[in-house]
N, C-alpha and C positions, 0 to 999 in steps of 0.2 A: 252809725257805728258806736259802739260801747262796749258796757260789761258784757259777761254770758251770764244767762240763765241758767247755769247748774248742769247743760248738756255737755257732751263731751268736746275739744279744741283741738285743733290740727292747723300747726304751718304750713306755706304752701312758699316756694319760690320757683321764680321762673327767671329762668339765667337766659339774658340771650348777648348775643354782640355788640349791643348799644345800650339795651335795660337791662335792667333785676326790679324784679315788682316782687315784692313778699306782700303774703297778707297772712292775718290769724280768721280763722273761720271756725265754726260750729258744726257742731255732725252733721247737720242738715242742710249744709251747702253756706248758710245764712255768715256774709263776710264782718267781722265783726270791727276789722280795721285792716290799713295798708301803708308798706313803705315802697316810693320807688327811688331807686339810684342809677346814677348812668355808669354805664363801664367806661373806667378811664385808662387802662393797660391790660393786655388780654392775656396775663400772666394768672396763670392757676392761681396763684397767693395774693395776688389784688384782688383779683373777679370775687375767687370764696370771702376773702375778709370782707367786701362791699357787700358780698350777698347777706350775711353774717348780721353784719351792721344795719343792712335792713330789717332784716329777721325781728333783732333785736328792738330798733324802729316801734315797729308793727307791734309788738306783744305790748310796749310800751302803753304805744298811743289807745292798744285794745284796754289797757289798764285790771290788765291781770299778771300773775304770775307766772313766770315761764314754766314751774315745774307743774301747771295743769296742763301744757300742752302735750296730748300723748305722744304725737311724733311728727318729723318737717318732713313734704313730702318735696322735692326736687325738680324741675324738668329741666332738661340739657338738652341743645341742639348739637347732638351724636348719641350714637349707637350708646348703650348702656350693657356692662354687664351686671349679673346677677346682684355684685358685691357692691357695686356703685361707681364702677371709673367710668369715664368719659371714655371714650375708646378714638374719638376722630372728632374735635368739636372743630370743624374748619375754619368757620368766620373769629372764633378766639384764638387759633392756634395751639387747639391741645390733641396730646397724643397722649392716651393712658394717664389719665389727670383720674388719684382717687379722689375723687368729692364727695362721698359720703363719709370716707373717715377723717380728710379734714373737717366736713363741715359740723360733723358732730363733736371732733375734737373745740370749736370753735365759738360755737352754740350751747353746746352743753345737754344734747338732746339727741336720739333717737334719729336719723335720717333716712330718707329712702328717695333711691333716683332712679328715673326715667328719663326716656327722651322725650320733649314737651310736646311734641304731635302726637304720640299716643297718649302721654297723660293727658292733652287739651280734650282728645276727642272721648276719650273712657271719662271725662269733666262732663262733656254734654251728654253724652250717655245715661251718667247716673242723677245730674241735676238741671238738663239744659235742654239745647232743643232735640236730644234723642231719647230724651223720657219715655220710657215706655215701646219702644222700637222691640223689636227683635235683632236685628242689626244697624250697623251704622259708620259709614266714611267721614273721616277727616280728611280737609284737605285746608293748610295751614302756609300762610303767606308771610315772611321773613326776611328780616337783614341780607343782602348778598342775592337776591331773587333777580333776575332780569328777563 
């Protein structure tokens, strides 16, 4: 993990009920650093600030500047709409939580959110073991599973 190469940087976090794992990555999938933090109160304003303060972490430890990261990409365990709320994150207890415009209010950066089973599996898809596929199932095992 280090600097970049001059290609382009994108944040990634993954919110879930116990972790937030940020990392800063490279266009080309290649991770360039990571923060993880545990969730300590499943309140929209703890979870994002923790997520935030990984965020932050990560660019750190990647030792670059934040304003090269074009944008943070999100995944949340619920539904998402277009604009970025949360719409049912159960295992945190959010109902219509926007996290894209606190997290960017937070960060200082561009955000975009998904739910993290499609964003994990459009992950393997474009960098992982669905390279190359025509299609491709996710199937994603999590906090609260029995």
């Amino acid at each position: 993990m280090g600097k970049n190469d001059g290609k382009r940087m994108f944040g990634g976090i993954d919110i879930g009920g116990t972790k937030i794992l940020a990392v800063v990555a490279a266009e080309d999938g290649a991770i360039l650093a990571a923060s993880k933090k545990k969730v300590r109160e499943h309140t929209g304003k703890s979870v994002l600030q923790r997520a935030a303060d990984a965020m932050t972490e990560a660019i750190q430890t990647a030792g670059v500047d934040p304003a090269a990261l074009t944008a943070v990409g999100t995944g949340l365990p619920s539904p998402v709409t277009p604009d970025g709320v949360a719409v049912a994150a159960v295992n945190l207890g959010w109902k219509n939580e926007p996290v894209t415009q606190q997290l960017q209010k937070l960060i200082g950066l561009p955000v975009f959110a998904a739910n993290d089973c499609n964003a994990g599996t459009y992950g393997e898809y474009v960098y992982g073991a669905g390279k190359g596929s025509k299609t491709l199932v996710g199937y994603f095992m999590g906090t609260g599973l029995v």
